[in-house]
C-alpha positions as CSV (number, residue, x, y, z in Angstrom):
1,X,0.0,0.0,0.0
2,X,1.3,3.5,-0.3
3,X,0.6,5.9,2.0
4,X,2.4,9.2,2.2
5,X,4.5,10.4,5.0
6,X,1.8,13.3,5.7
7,X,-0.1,10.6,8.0
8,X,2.5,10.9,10.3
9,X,3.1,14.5,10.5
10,X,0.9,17.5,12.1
11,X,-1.2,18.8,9.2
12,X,-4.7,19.5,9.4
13,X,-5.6,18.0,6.0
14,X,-8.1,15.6,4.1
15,X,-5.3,14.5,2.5
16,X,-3.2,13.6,5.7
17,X,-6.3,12.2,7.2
18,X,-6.7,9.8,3.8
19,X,-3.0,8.7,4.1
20,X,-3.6,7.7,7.9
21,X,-6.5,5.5,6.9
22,X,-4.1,3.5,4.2
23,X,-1.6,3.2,6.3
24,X,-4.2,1.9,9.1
25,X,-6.1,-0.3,6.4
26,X,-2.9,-1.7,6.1
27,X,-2.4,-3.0,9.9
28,X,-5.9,-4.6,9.0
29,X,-5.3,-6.4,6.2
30,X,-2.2,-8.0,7.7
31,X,-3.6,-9.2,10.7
32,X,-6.8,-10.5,8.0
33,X,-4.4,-12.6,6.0
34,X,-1.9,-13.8,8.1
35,X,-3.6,-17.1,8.8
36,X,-2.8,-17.3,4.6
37,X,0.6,-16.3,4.6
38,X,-0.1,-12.9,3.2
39,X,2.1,-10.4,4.1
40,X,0.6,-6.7,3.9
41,X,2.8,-3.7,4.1
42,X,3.0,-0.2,3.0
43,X,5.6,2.7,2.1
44,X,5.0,6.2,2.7
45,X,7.1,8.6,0.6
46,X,8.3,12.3,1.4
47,X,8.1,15.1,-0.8
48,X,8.3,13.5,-3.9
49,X,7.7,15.8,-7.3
50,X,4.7,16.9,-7.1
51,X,3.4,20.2,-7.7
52,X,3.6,22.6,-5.1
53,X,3.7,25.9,-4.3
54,X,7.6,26.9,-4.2
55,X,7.3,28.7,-0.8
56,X,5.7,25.3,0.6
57,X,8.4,23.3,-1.0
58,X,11.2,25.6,1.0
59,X,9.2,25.4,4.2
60,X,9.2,21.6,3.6
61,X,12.6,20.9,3.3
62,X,13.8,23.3,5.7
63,X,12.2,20.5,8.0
64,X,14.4,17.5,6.3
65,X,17.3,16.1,7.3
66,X,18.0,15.5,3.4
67,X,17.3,18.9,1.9
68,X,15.9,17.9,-1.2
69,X,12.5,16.3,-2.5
70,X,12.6,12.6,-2.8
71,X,12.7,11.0,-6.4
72,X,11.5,7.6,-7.1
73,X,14.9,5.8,-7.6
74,X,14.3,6.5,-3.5
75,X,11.8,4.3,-3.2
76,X,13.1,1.3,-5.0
77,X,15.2,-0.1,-2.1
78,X,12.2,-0.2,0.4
79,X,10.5,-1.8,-2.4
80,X,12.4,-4.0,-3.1
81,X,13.4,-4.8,0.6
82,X,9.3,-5.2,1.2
83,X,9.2,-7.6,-1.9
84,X,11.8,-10.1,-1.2
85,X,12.1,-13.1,1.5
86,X,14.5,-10.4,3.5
87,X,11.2,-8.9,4.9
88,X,9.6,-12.4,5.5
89,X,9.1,-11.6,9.1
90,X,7.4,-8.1,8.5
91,X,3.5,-7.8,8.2
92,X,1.4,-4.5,9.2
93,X,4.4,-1.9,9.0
94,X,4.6,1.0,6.6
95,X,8.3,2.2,6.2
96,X,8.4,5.8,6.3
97,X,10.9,7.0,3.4
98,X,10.5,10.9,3.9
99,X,14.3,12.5,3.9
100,X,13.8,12.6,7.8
101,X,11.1,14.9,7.9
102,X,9.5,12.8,10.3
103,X,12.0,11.3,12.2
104,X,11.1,10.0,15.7
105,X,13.1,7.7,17.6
C-alpha cells in the first residue's frame, strides 16, 4: 500500500487524514491474512515531485534532514526490501521514506 508520509506528521488536511486511513487499512489487512501467509505492508514517501507551491516546498525541506524532495529511484530499495524473503518476518508496517522529515526515535 502507499501511503504518504503526511499521515504521520501534524497537518490538518483531508489528505493527511486519507493517508492515515491507508496506512491503518494496512495494519488490517495483515492481521486478515496472516492465517494465509499474506504479508501486507505499505511505504510512505516524502516530498516526492509533485506540484507545489515553491514557498511550501522551501518550508518543507527546511524541515528534512536530506534537503531535497525525494525522487522515485528512492523508493526502490524499500520496495524491493518489502518484496523479497528479506522482509519475510514483517506484516502490518509501513516504512516511512520521507528525507527525515518525520524522524522520531
Amino acid at each position: 500500500n502507499q501511503s504518504s508520509c503526511a499521515a504521520y506528521a501534524i497537518l490538518k488536511s483531508s489528505y493527511a487524514v486519507s493517508k492515515m486511513a491507508i496506512s491503518a487499512l494496512t495494519v488490517a489487512l495483515a492481521s486478515e491474512f496472516a492465517g494465509d501467509n499474506i504479508r501486507v505492508n505499505g511505504i510512505a514517501p516524502g516530498m516526492m515531485t509533485g506540484r507545489l507551491p515553491d514557498e511550501l516546498v522551501a518550508a518543507v525541506l527546511a524541515q528534512q534532514a536530506i534537503q531535497r524532495r525525494g525522487e522515485a529511484e528512492d523508493l526502490v530499495g524499500a520496495l524491493l526490501y518489502l518484496c523479497s524473503p528479506a522482509s519475510a518476518f514483517m506484516t502490518g508496517q509501513t516504512l516511512i521514506v520521507d528525507g527525515g522529515i518525520t524522524a522520531r526515535p
